[in-house]
C-alpha positions in Angstrom: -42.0 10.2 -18.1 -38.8 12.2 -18.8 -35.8 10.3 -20.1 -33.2 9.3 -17.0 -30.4 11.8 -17.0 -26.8 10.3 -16.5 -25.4 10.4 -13.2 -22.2 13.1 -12.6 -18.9 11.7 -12.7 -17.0 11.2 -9.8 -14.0 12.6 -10.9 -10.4 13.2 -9.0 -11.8 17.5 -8.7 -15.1 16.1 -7.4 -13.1 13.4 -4.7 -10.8 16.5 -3.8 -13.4 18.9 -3.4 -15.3 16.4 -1.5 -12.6 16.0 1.1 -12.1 19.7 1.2 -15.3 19.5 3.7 -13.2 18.0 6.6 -11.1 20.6 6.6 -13.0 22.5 9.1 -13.3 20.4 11.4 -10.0 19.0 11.1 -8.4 22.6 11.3 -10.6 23.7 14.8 -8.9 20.0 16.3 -5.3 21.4 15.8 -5.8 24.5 17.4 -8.4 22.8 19.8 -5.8 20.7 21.4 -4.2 23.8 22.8 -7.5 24.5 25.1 -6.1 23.1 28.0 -3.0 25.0 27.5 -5.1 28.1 26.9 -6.8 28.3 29.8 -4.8 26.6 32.5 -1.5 28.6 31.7 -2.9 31.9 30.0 -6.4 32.1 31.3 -5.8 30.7 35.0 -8.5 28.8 35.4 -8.2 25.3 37.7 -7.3 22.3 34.5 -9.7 19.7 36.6 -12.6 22.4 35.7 -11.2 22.8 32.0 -10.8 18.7 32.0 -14.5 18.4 33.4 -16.0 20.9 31.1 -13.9 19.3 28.1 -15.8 15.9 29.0 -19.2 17.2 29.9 -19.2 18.7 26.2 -18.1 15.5 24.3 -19.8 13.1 26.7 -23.1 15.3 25.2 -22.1 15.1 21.5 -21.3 11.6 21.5 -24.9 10.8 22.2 -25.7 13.2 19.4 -24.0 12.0 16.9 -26.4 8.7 16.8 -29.0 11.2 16.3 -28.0 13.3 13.5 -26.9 9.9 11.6 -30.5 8.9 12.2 -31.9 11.9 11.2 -30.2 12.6 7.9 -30.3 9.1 6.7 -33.9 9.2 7.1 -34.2 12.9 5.5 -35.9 14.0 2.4 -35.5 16.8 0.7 -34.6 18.8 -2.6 -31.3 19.1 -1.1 -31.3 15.3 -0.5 -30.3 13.6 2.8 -27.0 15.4 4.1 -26.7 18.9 2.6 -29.6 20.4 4.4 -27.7 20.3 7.5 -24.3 21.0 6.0 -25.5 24.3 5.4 -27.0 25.1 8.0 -24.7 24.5 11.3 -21.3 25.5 9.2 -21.9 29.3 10.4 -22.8 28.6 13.9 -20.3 26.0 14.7 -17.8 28.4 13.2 -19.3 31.4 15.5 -19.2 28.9 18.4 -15.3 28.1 17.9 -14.0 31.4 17.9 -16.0 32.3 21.1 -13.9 29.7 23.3 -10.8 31.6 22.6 -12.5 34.9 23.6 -13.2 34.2 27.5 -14.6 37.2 29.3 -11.6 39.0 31.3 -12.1 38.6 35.3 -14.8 36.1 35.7 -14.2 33.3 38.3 -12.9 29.8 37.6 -16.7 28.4 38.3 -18.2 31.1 35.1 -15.3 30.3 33.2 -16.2 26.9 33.6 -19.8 27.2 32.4 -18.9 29.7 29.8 -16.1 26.9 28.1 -18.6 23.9 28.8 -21.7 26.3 26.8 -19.9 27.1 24.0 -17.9 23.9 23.5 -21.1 21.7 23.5 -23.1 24.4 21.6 -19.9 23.9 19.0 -19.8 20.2 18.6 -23.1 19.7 18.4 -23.3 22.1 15.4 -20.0 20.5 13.8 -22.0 17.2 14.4 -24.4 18.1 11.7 -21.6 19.0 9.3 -19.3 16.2 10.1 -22.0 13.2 10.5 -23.6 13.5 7.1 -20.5 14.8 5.7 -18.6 11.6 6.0 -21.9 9.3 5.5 -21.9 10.6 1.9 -18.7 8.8 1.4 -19.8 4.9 0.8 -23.3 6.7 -1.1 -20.7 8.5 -3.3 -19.0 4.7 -4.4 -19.9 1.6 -3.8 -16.1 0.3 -5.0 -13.9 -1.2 -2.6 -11.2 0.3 -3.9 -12.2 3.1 -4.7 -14.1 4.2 -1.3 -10.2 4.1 -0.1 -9.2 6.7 -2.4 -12.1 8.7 -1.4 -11.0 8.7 2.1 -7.6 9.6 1.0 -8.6 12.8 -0.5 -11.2 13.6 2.6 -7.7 12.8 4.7 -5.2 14.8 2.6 -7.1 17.8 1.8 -8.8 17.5 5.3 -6.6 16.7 8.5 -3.3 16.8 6.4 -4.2 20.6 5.3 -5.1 21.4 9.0 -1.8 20.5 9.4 -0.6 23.1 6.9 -2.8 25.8 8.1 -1.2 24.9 11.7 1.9 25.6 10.5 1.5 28.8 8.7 -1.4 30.5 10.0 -0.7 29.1 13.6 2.6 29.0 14.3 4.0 30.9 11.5 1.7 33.6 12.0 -0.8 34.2 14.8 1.0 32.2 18.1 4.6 33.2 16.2 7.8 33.0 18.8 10.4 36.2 18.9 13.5 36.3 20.4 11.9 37.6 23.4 9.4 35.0 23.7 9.9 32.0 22.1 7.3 30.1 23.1 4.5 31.5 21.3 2.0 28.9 22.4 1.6 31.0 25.5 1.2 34.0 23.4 -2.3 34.9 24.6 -3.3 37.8 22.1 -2.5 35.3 19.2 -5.3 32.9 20.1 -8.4 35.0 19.2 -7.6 36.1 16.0 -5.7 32.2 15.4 -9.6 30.8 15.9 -11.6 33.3 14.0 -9.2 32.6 10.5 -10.1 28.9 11.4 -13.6 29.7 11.5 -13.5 31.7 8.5 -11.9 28.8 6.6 -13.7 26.0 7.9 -16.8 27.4 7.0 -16.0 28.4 3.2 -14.2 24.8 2.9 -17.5 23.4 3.8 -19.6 25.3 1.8 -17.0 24.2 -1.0 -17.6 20.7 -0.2 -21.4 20.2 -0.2 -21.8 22.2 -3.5 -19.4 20.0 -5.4 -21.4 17.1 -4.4 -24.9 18.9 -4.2 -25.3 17.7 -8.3 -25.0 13.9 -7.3 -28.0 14.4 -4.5 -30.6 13.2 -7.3 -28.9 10.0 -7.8 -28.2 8.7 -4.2 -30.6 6.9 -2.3 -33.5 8.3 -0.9 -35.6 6.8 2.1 -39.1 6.1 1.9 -41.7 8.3 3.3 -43.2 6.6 6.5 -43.8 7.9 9.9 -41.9 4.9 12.0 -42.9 4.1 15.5 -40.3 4.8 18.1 -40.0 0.9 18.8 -39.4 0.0 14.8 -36.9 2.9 15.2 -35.3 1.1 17.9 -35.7 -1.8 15.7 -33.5 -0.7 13.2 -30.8 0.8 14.8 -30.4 -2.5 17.1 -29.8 -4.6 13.8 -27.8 -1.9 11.8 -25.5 -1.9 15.0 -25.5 -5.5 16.0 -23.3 -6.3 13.1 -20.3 -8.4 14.3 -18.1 -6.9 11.6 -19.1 -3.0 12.6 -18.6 -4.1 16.5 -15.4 -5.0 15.8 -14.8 -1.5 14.2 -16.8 0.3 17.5 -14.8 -1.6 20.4 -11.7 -0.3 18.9 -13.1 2.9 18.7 -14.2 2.7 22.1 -10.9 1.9 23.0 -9.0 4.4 20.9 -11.2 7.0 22.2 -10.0 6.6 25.9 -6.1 7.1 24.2 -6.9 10.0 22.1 -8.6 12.2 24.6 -5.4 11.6 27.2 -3.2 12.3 24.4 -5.1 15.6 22.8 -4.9 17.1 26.4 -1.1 16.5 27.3 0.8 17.0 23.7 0.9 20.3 24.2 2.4 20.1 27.9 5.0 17.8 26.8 6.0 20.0 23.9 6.1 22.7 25.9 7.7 21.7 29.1 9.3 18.4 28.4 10.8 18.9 25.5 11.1 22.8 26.1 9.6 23.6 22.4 9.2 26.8 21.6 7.0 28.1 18.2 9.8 28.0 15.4 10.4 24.1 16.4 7.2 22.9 16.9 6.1 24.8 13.7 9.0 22.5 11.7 7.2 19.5 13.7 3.8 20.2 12.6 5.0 21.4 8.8 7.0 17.3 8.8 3.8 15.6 9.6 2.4 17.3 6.4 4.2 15.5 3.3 4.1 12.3 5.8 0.3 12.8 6.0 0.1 12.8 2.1 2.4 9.6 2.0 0.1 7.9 4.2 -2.8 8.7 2.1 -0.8 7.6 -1.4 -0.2 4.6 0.7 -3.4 3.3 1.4 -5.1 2.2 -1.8 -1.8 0.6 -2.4 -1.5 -1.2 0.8 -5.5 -2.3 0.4 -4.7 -3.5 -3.4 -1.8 -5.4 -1.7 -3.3 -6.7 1.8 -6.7 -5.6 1.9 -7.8 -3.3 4.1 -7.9 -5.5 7.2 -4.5 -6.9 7.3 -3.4 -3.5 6.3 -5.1 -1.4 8.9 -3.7 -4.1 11.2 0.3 -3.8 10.0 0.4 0.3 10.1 -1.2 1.0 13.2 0.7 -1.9 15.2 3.5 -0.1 13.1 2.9 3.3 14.1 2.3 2.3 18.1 5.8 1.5 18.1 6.8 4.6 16.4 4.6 7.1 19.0 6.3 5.5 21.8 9.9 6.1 20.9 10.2 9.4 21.7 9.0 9.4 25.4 10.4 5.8 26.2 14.0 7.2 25.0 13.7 9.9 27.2 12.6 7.9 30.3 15.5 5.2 29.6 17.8 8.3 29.8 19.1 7.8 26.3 17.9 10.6 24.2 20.1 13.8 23.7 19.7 16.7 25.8 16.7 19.4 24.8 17.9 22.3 22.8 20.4 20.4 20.6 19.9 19.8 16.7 19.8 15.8 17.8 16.3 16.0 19.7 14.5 18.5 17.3 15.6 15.6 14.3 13.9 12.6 16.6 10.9 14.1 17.4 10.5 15.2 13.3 11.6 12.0 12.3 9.2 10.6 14.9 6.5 12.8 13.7 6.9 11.9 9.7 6.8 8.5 10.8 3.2 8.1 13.0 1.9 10.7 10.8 2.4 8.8 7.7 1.4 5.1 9.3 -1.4 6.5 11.6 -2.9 8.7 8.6 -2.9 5.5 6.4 -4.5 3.3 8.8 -7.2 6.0 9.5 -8.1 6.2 5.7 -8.4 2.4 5.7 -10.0 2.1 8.6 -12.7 4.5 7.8 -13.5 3.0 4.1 -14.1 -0.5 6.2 -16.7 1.2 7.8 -18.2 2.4 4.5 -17.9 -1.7 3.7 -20.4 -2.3 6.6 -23.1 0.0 4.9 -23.8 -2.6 2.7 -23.1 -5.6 4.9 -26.0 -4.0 6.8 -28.0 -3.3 4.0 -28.3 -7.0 3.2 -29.6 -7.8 6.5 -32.3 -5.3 7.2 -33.0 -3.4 4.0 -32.2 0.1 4.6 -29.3 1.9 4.2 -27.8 3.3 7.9 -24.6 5.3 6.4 -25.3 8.1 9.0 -26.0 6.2 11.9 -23.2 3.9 11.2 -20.6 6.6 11.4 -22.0 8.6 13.9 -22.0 5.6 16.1 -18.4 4.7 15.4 -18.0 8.7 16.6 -20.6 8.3 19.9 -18.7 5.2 21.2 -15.0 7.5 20.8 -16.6 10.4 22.0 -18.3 8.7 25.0 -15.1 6.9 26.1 -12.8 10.2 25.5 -15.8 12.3 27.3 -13.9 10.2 30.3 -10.3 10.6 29.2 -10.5 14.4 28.4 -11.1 14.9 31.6 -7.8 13.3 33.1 -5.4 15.3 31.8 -6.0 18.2 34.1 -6.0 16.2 37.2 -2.6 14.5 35.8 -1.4 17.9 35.7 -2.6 18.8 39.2 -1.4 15.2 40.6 1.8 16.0 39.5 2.3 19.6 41.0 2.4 21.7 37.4 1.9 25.0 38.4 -0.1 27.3 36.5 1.7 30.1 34.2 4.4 28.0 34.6 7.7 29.1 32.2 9.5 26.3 30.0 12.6 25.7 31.0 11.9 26.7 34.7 10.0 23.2 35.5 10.8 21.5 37.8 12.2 18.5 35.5 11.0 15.5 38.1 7.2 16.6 37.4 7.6 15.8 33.4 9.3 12.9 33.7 6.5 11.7 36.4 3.7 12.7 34.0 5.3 10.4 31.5 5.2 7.5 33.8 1.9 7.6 34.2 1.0 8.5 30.1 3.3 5.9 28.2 1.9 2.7 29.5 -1.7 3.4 29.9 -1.8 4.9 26.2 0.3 2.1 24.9 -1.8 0.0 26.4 -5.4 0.7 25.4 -4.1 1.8 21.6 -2.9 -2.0 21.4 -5.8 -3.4 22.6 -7.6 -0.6 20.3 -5.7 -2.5 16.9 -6.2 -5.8 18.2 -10.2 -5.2 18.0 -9.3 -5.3 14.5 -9.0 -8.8 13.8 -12.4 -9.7 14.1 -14.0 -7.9 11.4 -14.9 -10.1 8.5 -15.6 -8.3 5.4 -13.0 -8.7 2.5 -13.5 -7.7 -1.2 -15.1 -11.2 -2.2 -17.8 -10.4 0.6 -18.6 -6.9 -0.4 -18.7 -8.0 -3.8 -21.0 -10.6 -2.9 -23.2 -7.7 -0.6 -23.6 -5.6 -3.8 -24.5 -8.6 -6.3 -27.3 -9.4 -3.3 -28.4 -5.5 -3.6 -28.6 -5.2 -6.8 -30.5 -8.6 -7.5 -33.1 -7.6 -4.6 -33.4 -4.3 -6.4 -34.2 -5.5 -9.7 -36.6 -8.4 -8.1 -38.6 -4.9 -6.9 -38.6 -2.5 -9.7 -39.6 -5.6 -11.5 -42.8 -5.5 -9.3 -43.2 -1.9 -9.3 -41.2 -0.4 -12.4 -41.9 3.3 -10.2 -39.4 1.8 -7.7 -35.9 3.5 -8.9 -37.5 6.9 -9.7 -39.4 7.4 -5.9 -37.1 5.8 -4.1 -33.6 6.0 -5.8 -31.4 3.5 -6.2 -30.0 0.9 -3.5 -33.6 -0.1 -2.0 -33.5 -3.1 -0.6 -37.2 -4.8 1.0 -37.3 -4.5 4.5 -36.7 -7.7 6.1 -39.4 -8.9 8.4 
């Protein structure tokens, strides 16, 4: 038998590079939040058929999700559990993007409407296999409570935070650019095509980057056992791995959260664009504040988990950062907020900005470590580690809930009388403000009920701390019994409880 080789270190380059992989995915949801925009305003097609196919997409994804989590944690492989499908779907998720800003010129709104649905379900369900076992490798990567924070930070700051920066630059800066002429270069329709095929491009050499900085670490993580499982012991497992109180605590709120975000994704744009009369050099200063905010937010987080742990500190920045998103819109309703096109309202919306980008990024990277916490809180109870399934449930239960809210942005937009190629500036001003009626209290609503979900997770450091003693002493117990144990099965095994 061959002497054990030391495991890699999981050094601050390693963590980096490791959150270099959301970057593609993070970078196609900046620009993807303009598809409603793109093809109600540019393309002309009807937004309740954009809004349908929108939801049609995610409402498929969100059930396939469980099944890529299922799948990879139950892989093996020489590449190991994850990477096998990292590689894979990066091209043809990235092939997939760039094709829904490319719609064929003169088709009707009902082709349109298949062609969008096609390729934006073909696209997330590739990303799926990327993202899923992406961010299951996470808690597999550490098993320190603090620690698995600062892992998240980097997967944060050099993911969704450096979106932001390519937004900025390669977006707005460059690609959807405003003149003097035409300021608004959101509606620039030429600029879209070549905006989504340089996000393609990157997100697939970030992700390539990502799973081959981690790739040397694959023959020390856990492997499954080989068995062929009946569907019902299948069923079995995921009923027990998902029945834990502290991971449906984490899941309602998702739920909940996802009903807010897809309203949100689908109407930011519209109120940048015709509420606050935006055009691309001040929305460009907008998206380049929530940058060093994002970063903040991610410093932030190990600090505020040394200080509060992550539950009390999840709690206090996204009640925090509630409050903040709602300023902006509730000012403007109360009448009390400066005119647009003055100095004063280009500073609150930054300010604004800097401020939910920094809380809402730190409660994210909490919130997602917590979930890592539940890995072993599971793993106690049935014996198996469920890392994929865990996280790709957290997304199915968002994506199922926003598969119903993505849709409702386009018929707000047609409720309210929006007209299609309309110009900034030339809206009538009583449609905005009615939109806003109807977004600011339902949002405000379900992302409070989304934090308070919150409170009833249970795992603190003392617990996880007693999870891993538990692991560790069942796993000696077994490679007692069979020394073999560590070397088939890696590290982590746990005896399946009966």
């Amino acid at each position: 038998m061959s002497e054990a080789r030391e495991a890699p270190r999981l050094t601050t380059t390693v963590k980096a590079l490791y959150g270099l992989g959301a970057l593609g995915t993070a970078s196609k949801m900046q620009l993807f939040g303009l598809v409603l925009l793109f093809y109600t305003q540019l393309v002309g097609v009807d937004p309740r058929l954009v809004g349908l196919a929108l939801a049609i997409a995610l409402f498929v994804d969100a059930f396939w999700d469980p099944i890529v989590g299922q799948i990879s944690d139950n892989t093996r492989s020489r590449l190991g559990r994850r990477h096998p499908y990292i590689y894979g779907a990066a091209i043809p998720a990235a092939i997939c993007f760039a094709l829904i800003f490319m719609p064929p010129l003169g088709w009707s709104d009902g082709a349109l409407f298949f062609y969008l649905a096609a390729l934006v379900v073909a696209g997330r369900m590739f990303d799926s296999l990327v993202e899923v076992p992406g961010s299951a490798l996470m808690p597999e990567l550490s098993s320190n409570y603090e620690e698995r924070t600062s892992i998240q930070g980097w997967r944060f700051a050099l993911g969704f935070v450096l979106a932001g920066v390519i937004a900025v630059f390669v977006g707005y800066g460059y690609f959807l650019k405003g003149t003097k002429a035409h300021p608004y270069g959101q509606l620039n329709y030429a600029g879209y095509a070549p905006y989504a095929i340089a996000v393609a491009v990157i997100g697939v050499i970030s992700v390539v980057i990502s799973a081959r900085a981690t790739q040397p670490f694959v023959p020390y993580l856990y492997k499954p056992e080989r068995r062929r499982p009946t569907l019902g012991e299948i069923a079995r497992e995921i009923g027990l791995a998902l029945g834990n109180r502290n991971f449906v605590a984490l899941a309602v709120s998702a739920l909940i959260f996802g009903v807010s975000q897809g309203i949100t994704t689908g109407l930011l744009s519209f109120f940048y664009t015709y509420l606050w009369e935006m055009g691309s050099q001040p929305l460009a200063l907008i998206r380049a504040a929530a940058v060093p905010a994002g970063f903040l937010g991610v410093v932030l987080a190990p600090l505020g988990v040394r200080l509060w742990g992550k539950k009390y500190a999840c709690l206090g920045v996204f009640y925090a950062s509630i409050l903040s998103t709602t300023i902006p819109l509730a000012g403007r309703l109360l009448g009390v907020l400066p005119p647009n096109h003055t100095p004063a309202i280009l500073a609150i919306l930054i300010a604004d900005t800097m401020a939910t980008s920094a809380l809402g990024i730190m409660g994210f990277v909490i919130v997602t470590s917590m979930i890592g916490d539940v890995t072993e809180d599971v793993q106690v109870r049935t014996g198996r580690r469920s890392e994929g399934l865990l996280f790709a449930t957290d997304n199915l239960l968002r994506k199922v809930s926003g598969s119903f809210s993505v849709a409702i942005p386009g018929f707000l937009i047609a409720y309210v009388g929006l007209p299609r190629s309309a110009k900034p500036g030339q809206v009538d001003p009583h449609i905005m403000i009615h939109l806003a009626q109807i977004y600011l209290p339902i949002t405000l609503g379900l992302t409070l009920c989304s934090t308070s979900a919150i409170w009833f997770y249970r795992i603190d450091k003392a617990r996880h701390l007693a999870n891993l003693e538990t692991i560790a002493d069942a796993t000696a117990l077994l490679e007692e019994a069979d020394p073999e144990m560590a070397i088939v099965d890696g590290p982590g095994v746990l005896p399946r409880s009966v």
